[in-house]
N, C-alpha and C positions, 0 to 999 in steps of 0.2 A: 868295958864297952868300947869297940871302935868309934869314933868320932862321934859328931852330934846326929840326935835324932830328934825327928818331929814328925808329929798329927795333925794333918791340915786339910780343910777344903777347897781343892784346884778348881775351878769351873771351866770344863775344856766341853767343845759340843754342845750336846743338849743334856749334859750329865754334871752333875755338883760330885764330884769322886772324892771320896773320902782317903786322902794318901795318906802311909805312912812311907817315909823316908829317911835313908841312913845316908851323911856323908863320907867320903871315903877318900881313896886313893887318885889318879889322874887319869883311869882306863875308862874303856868305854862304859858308861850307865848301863844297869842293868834294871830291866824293868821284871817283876815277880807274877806271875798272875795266877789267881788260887779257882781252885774248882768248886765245887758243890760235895758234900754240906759245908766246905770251908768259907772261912774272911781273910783280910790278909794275914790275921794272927798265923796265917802255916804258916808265913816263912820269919818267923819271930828266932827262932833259933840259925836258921842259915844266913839271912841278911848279914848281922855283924860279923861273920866272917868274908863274905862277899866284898864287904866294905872297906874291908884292908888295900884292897886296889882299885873300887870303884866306886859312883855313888850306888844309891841303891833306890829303886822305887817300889812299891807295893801297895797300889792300890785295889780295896774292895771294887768287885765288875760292877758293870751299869746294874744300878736298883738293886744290888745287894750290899748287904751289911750295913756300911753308913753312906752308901752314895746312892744316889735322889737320879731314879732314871724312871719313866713312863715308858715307854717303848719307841719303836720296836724290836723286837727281839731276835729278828734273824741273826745270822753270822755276819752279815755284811754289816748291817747296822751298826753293830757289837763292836766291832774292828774299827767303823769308822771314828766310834767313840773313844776307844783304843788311841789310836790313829792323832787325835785333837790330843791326847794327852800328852801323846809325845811329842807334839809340835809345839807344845806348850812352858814345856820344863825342860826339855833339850833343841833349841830352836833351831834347825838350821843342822842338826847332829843326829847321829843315831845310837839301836839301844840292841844289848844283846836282850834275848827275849826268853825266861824261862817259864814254860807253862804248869800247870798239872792238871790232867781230869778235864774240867768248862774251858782253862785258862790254857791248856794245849791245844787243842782246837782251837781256840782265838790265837793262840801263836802262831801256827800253822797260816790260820785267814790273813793276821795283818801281815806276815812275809808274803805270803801269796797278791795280794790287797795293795802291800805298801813295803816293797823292796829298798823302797828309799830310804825306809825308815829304820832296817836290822840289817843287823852284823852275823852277831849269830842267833842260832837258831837249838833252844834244845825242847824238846817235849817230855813229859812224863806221863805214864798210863794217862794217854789220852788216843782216842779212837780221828782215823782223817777220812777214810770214806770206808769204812765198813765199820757194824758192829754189830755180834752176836745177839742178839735181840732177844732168845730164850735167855742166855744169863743174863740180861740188863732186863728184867722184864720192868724194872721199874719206870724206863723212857717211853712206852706205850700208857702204862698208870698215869703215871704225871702227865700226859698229855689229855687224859678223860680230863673233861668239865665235870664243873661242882665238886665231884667225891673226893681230890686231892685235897681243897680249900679244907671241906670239912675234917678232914682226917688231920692236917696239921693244927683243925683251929681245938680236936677234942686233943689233939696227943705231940705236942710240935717238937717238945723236947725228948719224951720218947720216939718219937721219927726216928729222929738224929743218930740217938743213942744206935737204935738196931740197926741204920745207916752204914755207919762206924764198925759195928759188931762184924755183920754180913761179911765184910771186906777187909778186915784187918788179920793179916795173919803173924804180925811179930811179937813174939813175949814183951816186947818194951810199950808199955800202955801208952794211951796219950795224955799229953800234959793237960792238968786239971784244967789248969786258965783258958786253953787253948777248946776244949770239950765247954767248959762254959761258955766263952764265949760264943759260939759254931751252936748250940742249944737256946742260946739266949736271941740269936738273929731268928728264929725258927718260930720264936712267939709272936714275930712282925709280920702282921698281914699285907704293907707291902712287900717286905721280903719273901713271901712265901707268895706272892703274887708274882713279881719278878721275877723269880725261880721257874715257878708252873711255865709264863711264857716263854722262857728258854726252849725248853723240853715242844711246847705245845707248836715252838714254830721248828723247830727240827724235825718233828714228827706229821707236820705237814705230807699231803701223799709224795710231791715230786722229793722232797728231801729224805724221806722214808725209804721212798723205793731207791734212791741212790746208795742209801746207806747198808742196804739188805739184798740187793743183788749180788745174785753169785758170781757174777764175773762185771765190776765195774768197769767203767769207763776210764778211758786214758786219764793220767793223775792230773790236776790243772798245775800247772808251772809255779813252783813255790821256789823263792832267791832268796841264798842266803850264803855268806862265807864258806859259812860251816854250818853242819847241824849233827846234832846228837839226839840220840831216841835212849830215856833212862827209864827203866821199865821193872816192878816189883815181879820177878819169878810166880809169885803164889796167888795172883789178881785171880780171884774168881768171876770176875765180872767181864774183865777186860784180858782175854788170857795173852800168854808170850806171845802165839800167834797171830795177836792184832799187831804187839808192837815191830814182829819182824817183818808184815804187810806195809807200816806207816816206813819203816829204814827201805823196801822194797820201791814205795812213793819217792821220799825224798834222794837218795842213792847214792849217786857216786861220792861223793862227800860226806855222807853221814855212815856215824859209827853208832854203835847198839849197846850199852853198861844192862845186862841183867843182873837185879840185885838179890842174891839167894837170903831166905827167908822171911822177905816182904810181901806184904797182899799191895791193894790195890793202893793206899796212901803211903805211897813210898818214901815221901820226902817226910813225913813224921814218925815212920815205922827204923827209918835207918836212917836217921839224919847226919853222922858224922861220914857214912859211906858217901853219899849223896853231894853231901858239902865238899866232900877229896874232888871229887869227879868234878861238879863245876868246876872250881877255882883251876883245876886243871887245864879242862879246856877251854873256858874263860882266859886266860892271862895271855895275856898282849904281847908275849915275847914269841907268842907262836902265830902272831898274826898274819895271814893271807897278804897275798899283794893284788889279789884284783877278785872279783865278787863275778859269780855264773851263776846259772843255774844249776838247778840238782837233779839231774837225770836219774834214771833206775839200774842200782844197785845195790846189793844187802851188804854190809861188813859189820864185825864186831868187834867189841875191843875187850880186853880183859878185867878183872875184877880189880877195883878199890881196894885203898886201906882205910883203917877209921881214922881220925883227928881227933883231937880231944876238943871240949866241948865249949861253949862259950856263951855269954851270957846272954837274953834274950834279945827281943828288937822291940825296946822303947816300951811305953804305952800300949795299953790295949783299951 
């Protein structure tokens, strides 16, 4: 294990956020943020390497897993809660920001939101203004009233599981602990109530229709150093060509990692891939000397190697 770890409740906002944290090295914090059906357990196997040069934060989002949030649930809101977190444990500093799925969109909002507060910027199969709406047909489901409730409250842990199943395309299964846990938030009626509102205010009409227009609107200004788009080859949900749309948005500055034979949970499908590539771009020796925006252009970079493995993050 890299340095010390702990499980704590920060109160930043209107949110009690359940952290988990690794201390590290002297580089800049990096703050983890996990998508849906995850908690912060996805980044239980990359934090300790992360940690070798930085701290590390990973907390569950508002009103999921073990943080106590009521709403509301837009993006903005999301962000803002985001936002008190980092002014809370990095005062006055900022945080490199890696998303996946829920938590890349929020990465996206709080650099767009809150510039002041990121360095860099990487996303993972997460959608920024478009998304295939026939394969995610589950973001119109989960926005129906009543029938989601009842459907997690007869079946929550099998939800998950088929979740999982749908979208996973690497031989390397997921970690038992990690599938418990992710199964176990699933039996919580506020957690699956906080979830539903995710979805139910994104699918609002004006957010809907931005999302599903064939020719969007000009990208909103998202600042950041750098940013990186890390993206599973095999997402059935979320194909390449969302992720070369989102490198399209952020641009001049951002590079593309497609990770060959991963679906949609990239960061537990190929974790030692995954982990090369941050710390890569992550390390302070290649740091910027002055912070723009990120105008449009696509670039890509080339394939990872693996790393060898390392031991979880702490507690669950």
């Amino acid at each position: 294990m890299i340095g010390d770890h702990s499980v704590r409740v920060v109160n930043a906002g209107r949110t009690a956020f359940l952290l988990r944290s690794q201390q590290g090295g002297p580089g800049t914090p990096a703050l983890l943020l996990h998508g849906v059906p995850e908690t912060s357990s996805l980044w239980r196997d990359l934090a300790p390497r992360l940690a070798a040069g930085r701290r590390v934060l990973a907390p569950d989002l508002p009103g999921l897993g073990g943080s106590t949030y009521t709403g509301p649930y837009d993006v903005a809101s999301l962000v803002a809660e985001l936002a008190a977190l980092v002014e809370a444990e990095v005062p006055g500093g900022r945080v490199d920001v890696v998303g996946h799925d829920w938590g890349g969109s929020l990465a996206l909002g709080l650099a767009g939101a809150r510039p002041d507060l990121v360095r860099r910027l990487v996303v993972a199969n997460a959608p920024f203004r478009q998304v295939p709406i026939l394969r995610a047909a589950h973001i119109p489901f989960f926005a129906l009233p009543v029938a989601p409730e009842l459907l997690f409250r007869l079946g929550g842990r099998r939800i998950v599981d088929l979740m999982l199943r749908a979208a996973w395309r690497s031989a390397t299964p997921l970690d038992p602990e990690s599938r418990a846990e992710y199964e176990a938030a699933y039996t919580s009626r506020d957690h699956v109530g906080a979830m539903l509102g995710y979805y139910r205010a994104a699918a609002r009409p004006r957010a809907m229709a931005a999302l599903t227009r064939s020719k969007p609107a000009a990208p909103p200004r998202v600042r950041a150093e750098k940013a990186m788009v890390v993206w599973g080859a095999l997402d059935p949900v979320l194909p390449v060509s969302v992720g070369e749309g989102v490198v399209r948005d952020l641009g001049a500055d951002c590079v593309m990692v497609t990770v060959p034979g991963a679906g949609h949970f990239v960061i537990e499908e190929a974790p030692d891939v995954v982990a090369q590539v941050l710390m890569d771009f992550l390390a302070d020796e290649h740091e910027p000397t002055e912070s723009g925006p990120l105008a449009a252009r696509p670039e890509s970079a080339g394939k990872a190697l693996p790393t060898k493995a390392t031991p979880s993050f702490g507690p669950r």
